[in-house]
N, C-alpha and C positions, 0 to 999 in steps of 0.2 A: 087244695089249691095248687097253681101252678109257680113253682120259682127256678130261677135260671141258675145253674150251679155250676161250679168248676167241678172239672175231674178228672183232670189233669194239668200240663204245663200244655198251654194254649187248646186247649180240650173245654168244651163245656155242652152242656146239656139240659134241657126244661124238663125237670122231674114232677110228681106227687108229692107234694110234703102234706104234716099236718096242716088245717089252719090255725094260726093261732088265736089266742083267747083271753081275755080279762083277767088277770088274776089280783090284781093290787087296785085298791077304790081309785088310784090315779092315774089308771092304763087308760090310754086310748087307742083305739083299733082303728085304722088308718089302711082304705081302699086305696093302692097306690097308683097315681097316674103321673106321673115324669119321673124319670130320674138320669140324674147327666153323668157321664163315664169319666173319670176321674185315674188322671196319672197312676195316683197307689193303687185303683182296680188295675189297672193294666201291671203293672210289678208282680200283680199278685196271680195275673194270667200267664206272664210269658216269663218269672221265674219261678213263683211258689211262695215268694215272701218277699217279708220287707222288715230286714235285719231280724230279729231273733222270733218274728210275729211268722212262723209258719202254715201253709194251708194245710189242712189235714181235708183229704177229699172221701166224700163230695160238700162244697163250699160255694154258700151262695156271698158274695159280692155287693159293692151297690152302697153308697152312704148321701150322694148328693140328689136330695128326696121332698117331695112334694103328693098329696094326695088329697083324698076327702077322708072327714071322720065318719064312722060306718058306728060304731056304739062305744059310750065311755064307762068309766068305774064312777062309783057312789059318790065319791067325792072331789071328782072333776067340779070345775066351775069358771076355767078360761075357753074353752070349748065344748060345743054339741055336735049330735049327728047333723052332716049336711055341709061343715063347714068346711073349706078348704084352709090348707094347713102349711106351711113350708115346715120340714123336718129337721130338727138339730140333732145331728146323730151320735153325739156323746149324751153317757148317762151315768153322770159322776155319782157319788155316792152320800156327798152332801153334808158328811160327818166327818172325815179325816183331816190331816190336818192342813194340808194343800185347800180342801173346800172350804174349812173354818178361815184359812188366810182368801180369800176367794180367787184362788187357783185353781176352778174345775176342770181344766184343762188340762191338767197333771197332776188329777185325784189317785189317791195310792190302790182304790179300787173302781178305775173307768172300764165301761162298759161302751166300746163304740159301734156302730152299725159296720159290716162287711171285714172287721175285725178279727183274724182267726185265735181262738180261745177266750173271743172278747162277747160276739153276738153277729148271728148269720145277718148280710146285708139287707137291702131293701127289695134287692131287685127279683122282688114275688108280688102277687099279689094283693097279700095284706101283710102289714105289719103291727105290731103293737111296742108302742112308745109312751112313758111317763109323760106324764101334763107338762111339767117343765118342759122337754123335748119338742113340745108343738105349737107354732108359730101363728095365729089367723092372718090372712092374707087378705091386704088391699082389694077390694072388690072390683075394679079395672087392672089389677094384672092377673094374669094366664100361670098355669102351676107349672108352665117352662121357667117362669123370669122366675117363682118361687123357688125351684129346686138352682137356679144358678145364687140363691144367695146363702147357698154352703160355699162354695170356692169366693164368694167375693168376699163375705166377711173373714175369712185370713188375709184377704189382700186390706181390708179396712184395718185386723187389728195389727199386721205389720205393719203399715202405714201410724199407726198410733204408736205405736213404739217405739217407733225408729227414732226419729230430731223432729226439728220442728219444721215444716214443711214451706211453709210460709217466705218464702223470697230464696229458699235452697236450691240446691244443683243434685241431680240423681240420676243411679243406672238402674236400670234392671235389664239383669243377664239371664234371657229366656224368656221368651215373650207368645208364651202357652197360657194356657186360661189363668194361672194363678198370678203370673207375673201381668197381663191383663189388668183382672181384677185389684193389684198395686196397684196400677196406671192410674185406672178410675178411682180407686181410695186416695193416692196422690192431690188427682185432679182438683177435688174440693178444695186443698187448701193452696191452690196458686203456689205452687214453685217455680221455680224461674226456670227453671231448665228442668228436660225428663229426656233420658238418653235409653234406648231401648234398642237388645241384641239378638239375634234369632241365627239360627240353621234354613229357615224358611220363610222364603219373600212373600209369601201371602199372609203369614203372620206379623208382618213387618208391616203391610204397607195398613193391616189390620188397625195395627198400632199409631201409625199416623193417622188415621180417619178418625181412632178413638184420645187422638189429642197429644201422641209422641213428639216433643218439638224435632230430634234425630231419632233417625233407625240405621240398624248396619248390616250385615250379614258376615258374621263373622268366618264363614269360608269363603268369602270374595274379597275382603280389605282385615288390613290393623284394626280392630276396631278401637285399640288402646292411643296407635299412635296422632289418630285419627281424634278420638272425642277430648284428649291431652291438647290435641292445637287449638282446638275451642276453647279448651278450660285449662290452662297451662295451673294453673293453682290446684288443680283436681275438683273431688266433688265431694260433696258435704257427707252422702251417704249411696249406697248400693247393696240393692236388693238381688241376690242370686236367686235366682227361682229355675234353674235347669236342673240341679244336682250333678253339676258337672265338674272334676278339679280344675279343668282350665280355666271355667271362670272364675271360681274364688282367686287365682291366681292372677287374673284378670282386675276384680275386684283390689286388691292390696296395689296391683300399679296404679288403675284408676282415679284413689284417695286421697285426698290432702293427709295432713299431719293432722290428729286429733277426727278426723273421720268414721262412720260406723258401716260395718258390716251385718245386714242381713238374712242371716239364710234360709231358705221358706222351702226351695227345691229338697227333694227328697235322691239322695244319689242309691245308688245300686249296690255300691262299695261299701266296706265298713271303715274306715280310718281317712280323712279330707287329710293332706298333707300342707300346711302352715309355712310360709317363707317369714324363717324368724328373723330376719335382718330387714326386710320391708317391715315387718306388725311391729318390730319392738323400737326402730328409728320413729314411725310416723305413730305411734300409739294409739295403734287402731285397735278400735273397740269392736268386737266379735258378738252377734245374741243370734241365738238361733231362736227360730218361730216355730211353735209346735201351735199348729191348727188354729184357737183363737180363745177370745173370753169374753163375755158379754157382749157381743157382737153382733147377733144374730138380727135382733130388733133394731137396732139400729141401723143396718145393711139393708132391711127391709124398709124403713121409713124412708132412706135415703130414694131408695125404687122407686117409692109410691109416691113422692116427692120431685123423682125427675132429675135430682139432684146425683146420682149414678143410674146410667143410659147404658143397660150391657146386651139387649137384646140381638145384637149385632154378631154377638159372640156364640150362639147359638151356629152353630153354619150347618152342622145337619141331623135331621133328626130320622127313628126308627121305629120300627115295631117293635112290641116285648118280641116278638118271634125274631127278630133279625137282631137281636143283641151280639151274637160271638158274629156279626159283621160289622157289628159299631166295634169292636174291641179290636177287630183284625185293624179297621181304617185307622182309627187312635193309632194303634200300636206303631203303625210302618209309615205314620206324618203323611198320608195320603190326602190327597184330594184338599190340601191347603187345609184340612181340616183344625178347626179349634176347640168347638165342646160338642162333640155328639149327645144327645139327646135322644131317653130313649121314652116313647110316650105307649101307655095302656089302653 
């Protein structure tokens, strides 16, 4: 079969690999048709890694996934051939002690899709994935809305974690598909206010259509002194999703006293640098968000339901052959782009 691999730093290439094959009664083989290019793919295009997860090439890529089931193991019984499927592309291990507390999300043996020394990505033709890992999908949405509900269900279970949303004040700094996907996991429960920051005015104005009450561009204004005059008290919570230190530091002026910090973005860097004289006066609470937990169906119901509208967020889509041109666009914020889309 054909799968698209790195093999190098911003190098890639559509090689031969095996296909793969059933081996466990609860595999299923999944004929891949969407999959949407994702921040940590691009990290792992234009530098090789992401903190001590390095590529060793050649390296296929590729986590946020949707497909059809092509054949299963003996003792499948949530899906058949034929079905379409949205993909979870962690594959905990179900037994340690993070899974026993139901922490799959930081199982001491996860297996994730596009992962290097975890499991080569999606972005080939077929994959095989544990039954747990496969999702059937609403028979009125398309295996584009399927494969965006990897990135939105982080923004659903940030949003669950955070405070309670319900009559709150909130930022999110970066307003790229994850910090999006907050907006839309926000949006369900009526907050009073959603303050949303970006480098780029078509992700901004994106952000107002999809229900921003402010947006800013924060290399054209303060955007601190600015959203401070609105909310002179601060704000209840803020969500970083750029992985950038300005903004966490952004974030700690933003906040009231007793307020919570988010961070979803993934930075480049290994050490965020902390203003201990803001965190430890206003007793801001810090959690960082790794990926999500039981989220997956629920992201989906919410779809199929209406009750999160993100097809907007697609803005362009590709051929498997034209992928290192969806990776070049991601990469260099071209073309006002949000979540390329690459379809089989």
């Amino acid at each position: 079969m054909k799968a698209m691999m790195l093999t190098g730093i911003r190098q890639m290439e559509m090689m031969d690999v095996p296909e793969p094959e059933i081996i466990n009664e609860t595999d299923v083989k999944i004929r891949m048709s969407a999959v949407g290019v994702c921040g940590s793919d691009i990290h792992y295009y234009t530098a090789g890694r992401i903190g001590n997860q390095i590529v060793q090439y050649p390296f296929t890529v590729g986590h946020e996934g949707a497909g059809i089931v092509e054949t299963v193991g003996r003792k499948v019984t949530v899906v058949k051939p034929g079905d379409r499927v949205a993909v979870d592309p962690a594959m905990p291990c179900r037994e340690c002690d993070q899974c026993r507390a139901g922490r799959h999300h930081t199982c001491r043996k996860l297996r994730f899709l596009g992962c290097p020394g975890q499991a080569a990505g999606c972005l080939a033709e077929y994959i095989v994935m544990p039954e747990a890992s496969c999702f059937p999908v609403a028979h009125h949405m398309n295996t584009g809305q399927a494969a965006l509900s990897e990135p939105l269900a982080i923004g659903v279970y940030a949003v669950k974690g955070s405070v309670s949303m319900k009559g709150a004040k909130a930022a999110v700094l970066g307003s790229g598909p994850i910090g999006m996907s907050v907006l839309l996991a926000m949006r369900m429960h009526n907050p009073e206010a959603v303050y949303m920051t970006d480098r780029i005015d078509e992700r901004l104005s994106l952000a107002r259509h999809l229900g921003a009450d402010w947006t800013g561009n924060v290399d054209k204004e303060d955007i601190v002194s600015v959203i401070l005059e609105k909310e002179p008290y601060g704000l209840d919570v803020v969500f970083e999703c750029c992985g950038k230190q300005e903004a966490l530091e952004q974030a700690f002026e933003l906040l009231k006293p007793g307020g919570k910090i988010m961070i979803v973005g993934i930075p480049e860097f290994d050490l965020w640098k902390v203003p201990v004289d803001k965190s430890r006066h206003k007793e801001v609470c810090i959690q960082n968000v790794r990926r999500q937990v039981n989220c997956v169906q629920p992201t989906l119901d919410y779809m199929a339901g209406g009750q999160i509208k993100a097809d907007s967020m697609i803005t362009h889509r590709f051929g498997f052959g034209e992928t290192q041109k969806a990776f070049d666009l991601v990469a260099g914020y071209h073309d006002g782009v949000m979540k390329a889309m690459i379809n089989f």
